[in-house]
C-alpha positions as CSV (number, residue, x, y, z in Angstrom):
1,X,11.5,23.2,17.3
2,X,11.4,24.7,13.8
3,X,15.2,25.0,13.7
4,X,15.7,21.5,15.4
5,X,13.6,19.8,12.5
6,X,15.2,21.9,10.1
7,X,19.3,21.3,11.2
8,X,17.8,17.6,11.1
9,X,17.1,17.5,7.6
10,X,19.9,19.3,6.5
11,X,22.5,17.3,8.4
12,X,20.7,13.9,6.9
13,X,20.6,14.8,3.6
14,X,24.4,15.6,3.6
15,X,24.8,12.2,5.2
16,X,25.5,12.4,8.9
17,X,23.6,9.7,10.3
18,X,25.1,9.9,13.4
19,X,23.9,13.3,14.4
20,X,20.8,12.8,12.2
21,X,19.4,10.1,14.5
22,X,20.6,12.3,17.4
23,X,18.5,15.5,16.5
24,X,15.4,13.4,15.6
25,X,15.7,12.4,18.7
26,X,15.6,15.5,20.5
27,X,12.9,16.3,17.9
28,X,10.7,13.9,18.8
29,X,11.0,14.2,22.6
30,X,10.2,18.1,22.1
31,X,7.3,17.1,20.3
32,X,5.8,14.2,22.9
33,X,5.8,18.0,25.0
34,X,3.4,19.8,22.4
35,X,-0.5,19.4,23.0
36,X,-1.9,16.5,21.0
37,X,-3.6,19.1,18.4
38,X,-0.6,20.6,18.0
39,X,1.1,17.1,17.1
40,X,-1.4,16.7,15.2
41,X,-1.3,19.3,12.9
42,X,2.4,18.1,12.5
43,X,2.0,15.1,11.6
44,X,-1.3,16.2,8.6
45,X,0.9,18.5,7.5
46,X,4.0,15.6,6.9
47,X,1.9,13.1,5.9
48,X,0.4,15.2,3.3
49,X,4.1,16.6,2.2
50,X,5.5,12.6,1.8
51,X,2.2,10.8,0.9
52,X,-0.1,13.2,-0.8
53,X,2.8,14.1,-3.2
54,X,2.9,11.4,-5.0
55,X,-0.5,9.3,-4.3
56,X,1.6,6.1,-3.6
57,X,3.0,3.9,-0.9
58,X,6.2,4.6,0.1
59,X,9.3,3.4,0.8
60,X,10.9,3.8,4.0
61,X,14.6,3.5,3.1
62,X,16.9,3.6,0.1
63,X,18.1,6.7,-1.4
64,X,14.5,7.9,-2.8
65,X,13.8,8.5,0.4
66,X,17.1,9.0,2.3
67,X,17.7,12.5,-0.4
68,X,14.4,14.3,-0.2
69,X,14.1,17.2,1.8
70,X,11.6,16.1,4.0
71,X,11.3,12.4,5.0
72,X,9.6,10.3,7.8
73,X,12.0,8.2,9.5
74,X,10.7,4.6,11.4
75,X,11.1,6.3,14.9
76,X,9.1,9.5,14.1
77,X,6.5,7.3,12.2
78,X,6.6,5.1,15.3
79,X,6.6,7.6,18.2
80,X,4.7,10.4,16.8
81,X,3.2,9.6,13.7
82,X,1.6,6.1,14.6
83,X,-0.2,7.5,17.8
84,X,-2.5,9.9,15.6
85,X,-3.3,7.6,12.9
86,X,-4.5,5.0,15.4
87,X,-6.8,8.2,16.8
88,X,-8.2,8.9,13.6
89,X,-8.9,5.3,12.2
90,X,-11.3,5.2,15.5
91,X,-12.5,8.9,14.3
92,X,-13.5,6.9,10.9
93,X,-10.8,9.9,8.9
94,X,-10.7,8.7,5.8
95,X,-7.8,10.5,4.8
96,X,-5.4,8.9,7.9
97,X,-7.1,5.8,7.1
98,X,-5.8,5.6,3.5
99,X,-2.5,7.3,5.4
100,X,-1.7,3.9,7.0
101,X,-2.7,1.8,3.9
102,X,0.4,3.8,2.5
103,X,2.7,3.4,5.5
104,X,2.3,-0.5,4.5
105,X,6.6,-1.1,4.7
106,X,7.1,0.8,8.1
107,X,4.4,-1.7,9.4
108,X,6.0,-4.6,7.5
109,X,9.4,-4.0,8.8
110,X,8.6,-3.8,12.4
111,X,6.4,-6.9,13.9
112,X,6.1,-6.0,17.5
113,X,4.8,-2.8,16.7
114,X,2.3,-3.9,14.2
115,X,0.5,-6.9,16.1
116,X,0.1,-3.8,18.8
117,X,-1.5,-1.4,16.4
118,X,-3.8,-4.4,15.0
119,X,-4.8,-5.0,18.8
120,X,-5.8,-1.3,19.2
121,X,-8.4,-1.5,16.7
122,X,-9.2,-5.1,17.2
123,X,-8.0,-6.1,13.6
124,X,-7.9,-10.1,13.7
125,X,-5.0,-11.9,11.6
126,X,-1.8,-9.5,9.7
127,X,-1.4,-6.1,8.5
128,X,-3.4,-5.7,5.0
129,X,-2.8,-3.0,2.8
130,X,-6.0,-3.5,0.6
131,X,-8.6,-3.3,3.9
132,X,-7.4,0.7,4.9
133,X,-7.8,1.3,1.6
134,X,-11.2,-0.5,1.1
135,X,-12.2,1.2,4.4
136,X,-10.7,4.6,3.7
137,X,-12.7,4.4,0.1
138,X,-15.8,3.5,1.9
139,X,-16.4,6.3,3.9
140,X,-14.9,8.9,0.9
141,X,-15.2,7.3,-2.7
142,X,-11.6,9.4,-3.2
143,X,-10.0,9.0,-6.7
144,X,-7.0,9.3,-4.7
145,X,-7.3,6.2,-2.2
146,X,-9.4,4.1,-5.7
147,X,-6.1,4.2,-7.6
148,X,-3.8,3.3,-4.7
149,X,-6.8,0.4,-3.9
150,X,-6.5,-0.8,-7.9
151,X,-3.0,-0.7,-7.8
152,X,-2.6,-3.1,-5.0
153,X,-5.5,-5.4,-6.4
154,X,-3.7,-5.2,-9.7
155,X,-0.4,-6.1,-7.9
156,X,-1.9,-9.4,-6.3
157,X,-3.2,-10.6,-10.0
158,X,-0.1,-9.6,-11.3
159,X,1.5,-11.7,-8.8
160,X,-0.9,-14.8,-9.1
161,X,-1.1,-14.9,-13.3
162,X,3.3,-13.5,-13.7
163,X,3.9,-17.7,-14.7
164,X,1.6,-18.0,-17.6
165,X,2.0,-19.6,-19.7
166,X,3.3,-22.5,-17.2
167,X,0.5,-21.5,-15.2
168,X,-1.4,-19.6,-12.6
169,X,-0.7,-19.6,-8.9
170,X,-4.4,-19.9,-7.4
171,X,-7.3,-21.9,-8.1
172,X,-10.4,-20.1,-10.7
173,X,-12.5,-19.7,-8.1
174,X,-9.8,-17.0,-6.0
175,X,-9.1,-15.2,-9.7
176,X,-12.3,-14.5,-10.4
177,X,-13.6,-13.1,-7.1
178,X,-10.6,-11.2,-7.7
179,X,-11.4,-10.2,-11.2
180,X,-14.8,-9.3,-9.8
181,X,-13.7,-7.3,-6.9
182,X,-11.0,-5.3,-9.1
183,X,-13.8,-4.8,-11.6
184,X,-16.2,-2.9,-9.2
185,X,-13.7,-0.9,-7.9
186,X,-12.7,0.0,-11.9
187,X,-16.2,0.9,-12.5
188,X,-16.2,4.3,-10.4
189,X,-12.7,5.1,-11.5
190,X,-12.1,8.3,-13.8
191,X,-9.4,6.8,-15.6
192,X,-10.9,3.4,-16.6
193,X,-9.2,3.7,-19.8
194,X,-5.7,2.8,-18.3
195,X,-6.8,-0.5,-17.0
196,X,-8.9,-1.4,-20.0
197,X,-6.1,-3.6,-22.0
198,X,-4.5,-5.6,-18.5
199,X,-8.1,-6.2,-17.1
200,X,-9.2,-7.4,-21.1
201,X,-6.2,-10.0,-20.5
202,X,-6.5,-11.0,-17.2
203,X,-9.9,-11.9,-17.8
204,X,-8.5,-13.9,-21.1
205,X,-6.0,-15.8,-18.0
206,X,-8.8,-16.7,-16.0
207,X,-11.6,-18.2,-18.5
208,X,-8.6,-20.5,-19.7
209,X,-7.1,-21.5,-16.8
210,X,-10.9,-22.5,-15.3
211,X,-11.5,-24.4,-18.9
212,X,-8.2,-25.9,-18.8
213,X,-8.7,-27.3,-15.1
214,X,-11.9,-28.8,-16.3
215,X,-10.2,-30.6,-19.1
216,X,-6.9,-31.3,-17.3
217,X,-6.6,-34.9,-18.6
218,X,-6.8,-33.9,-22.0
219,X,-3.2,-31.6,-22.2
220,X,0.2,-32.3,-20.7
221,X,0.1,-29.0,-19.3
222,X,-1.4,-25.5,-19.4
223,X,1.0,-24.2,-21.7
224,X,0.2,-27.4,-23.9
225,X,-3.6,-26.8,-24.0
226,X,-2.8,-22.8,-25.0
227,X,-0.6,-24.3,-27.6
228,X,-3.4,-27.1,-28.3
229,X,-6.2,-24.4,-29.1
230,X,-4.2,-21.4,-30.7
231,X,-4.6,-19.2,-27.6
232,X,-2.0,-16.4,-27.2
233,X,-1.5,-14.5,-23.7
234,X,1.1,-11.9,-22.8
């Protein structure tokens, strides 16, 4: 199996996707053989090697991926991969939990086998990033797993406020519970320092846009009323 997995790797990194797809695929049916601890101590000791690295969710195609040495391809993740992390979550493993939360495209880009994982752990509505890490953190208050949850907090306010000044994309009320939520993660983080200058402003965003919506009739527009009273946002 080891040389399998290794002739794999080498023949995808020098581009043969062809015989690349081919050898996974004799991986993977060699691996369905092995006991289910054995699989699983595969797939720890992958996931640790792609994730772990580099404390971030990751992509599942392009040529970041495509060149390194070791990479999880869609079938693996789906076949192999998939089947222990669904174990675990029910095992409350923190560590596979926060695993799936940075798996988030390989759910993303495959539907039918996404609304069947949701269905195995009774998960109502779409795949969310931000509940397996919430979950994961929960059980193990990991630095690790806090800045991968703040980083996608900070990418849904990023995404609601990137208009000012024209505007913000949700109504006060949804900023500030996420302001509040963000900030109560923040406060157990060891590196608060980083987030102290984006937070300082996105909390500048909110107390504007909620005093602007109250005054509405007064200003043509949002940008108007930051005009109007000498405010200045980034």
């Amino acid at each position: 199996m080891t040389d399998i997995w290794d002739k794999y790797n080498q023949v995808r990194v020098a581009g043969d996707k062809k015989n690349a797809n081919k050898l996974l695929g004799d991986y993977i049916d060699l691996l369905k053989q092995q006991d289910e601890k054995d699989i699983k101590i595969f797939v720890d000791n992958i996931c640790s090697l792609t994730l772990d690295a580099d404390d971030r969710i990751i992509n599942n195609n392009g040529t970041e991926v495509s060149d390194k040495d070791i990479r999880i391809q869609h079938p693996l993740f789906k076949e192999i991969v998939l089947p222990i992390l669904i174990d675990q979550y029910k095992k409350d493993s923190a560590k596979h939990i926060r695993w799936i939360g940075q798996f988030e495209q390989f759910f993303y880009s495959d539907f039918a086998t996404t609304q069947a994982f949701l269905r195995e752990l009774d998960i109502e509505g779409y795949f969310e990033t931000r509940h397996f890490f919430e979950k994961s953190f929960s059980i193990d208050n990991n630095q690790k797993t806090l800045e991968l949850l703040l980083n996608r907090i900070a990418q849904d306010i990023n995404y609601y406020t990137h208009e000012v000044p024209i505007g913000v994309l949700v109504d006060p009320d949804v900023l500030d519970k996420e302001l509040m939520t963000f900030r109560q993660y923040w406060q157990q983080c060891d590196t608060k320092n980083i987030w102290e200058n984006v937070l300082t402003e996105w909390e500048l965003i909110a107390k504007h846009w909620s005093l602007y919506l109250a005054n509405q009739d007064e200003y043509d527009n949002f940008e108007n009323y930051l005009k109007t009273n000498g405010i200045q946002l980034d």
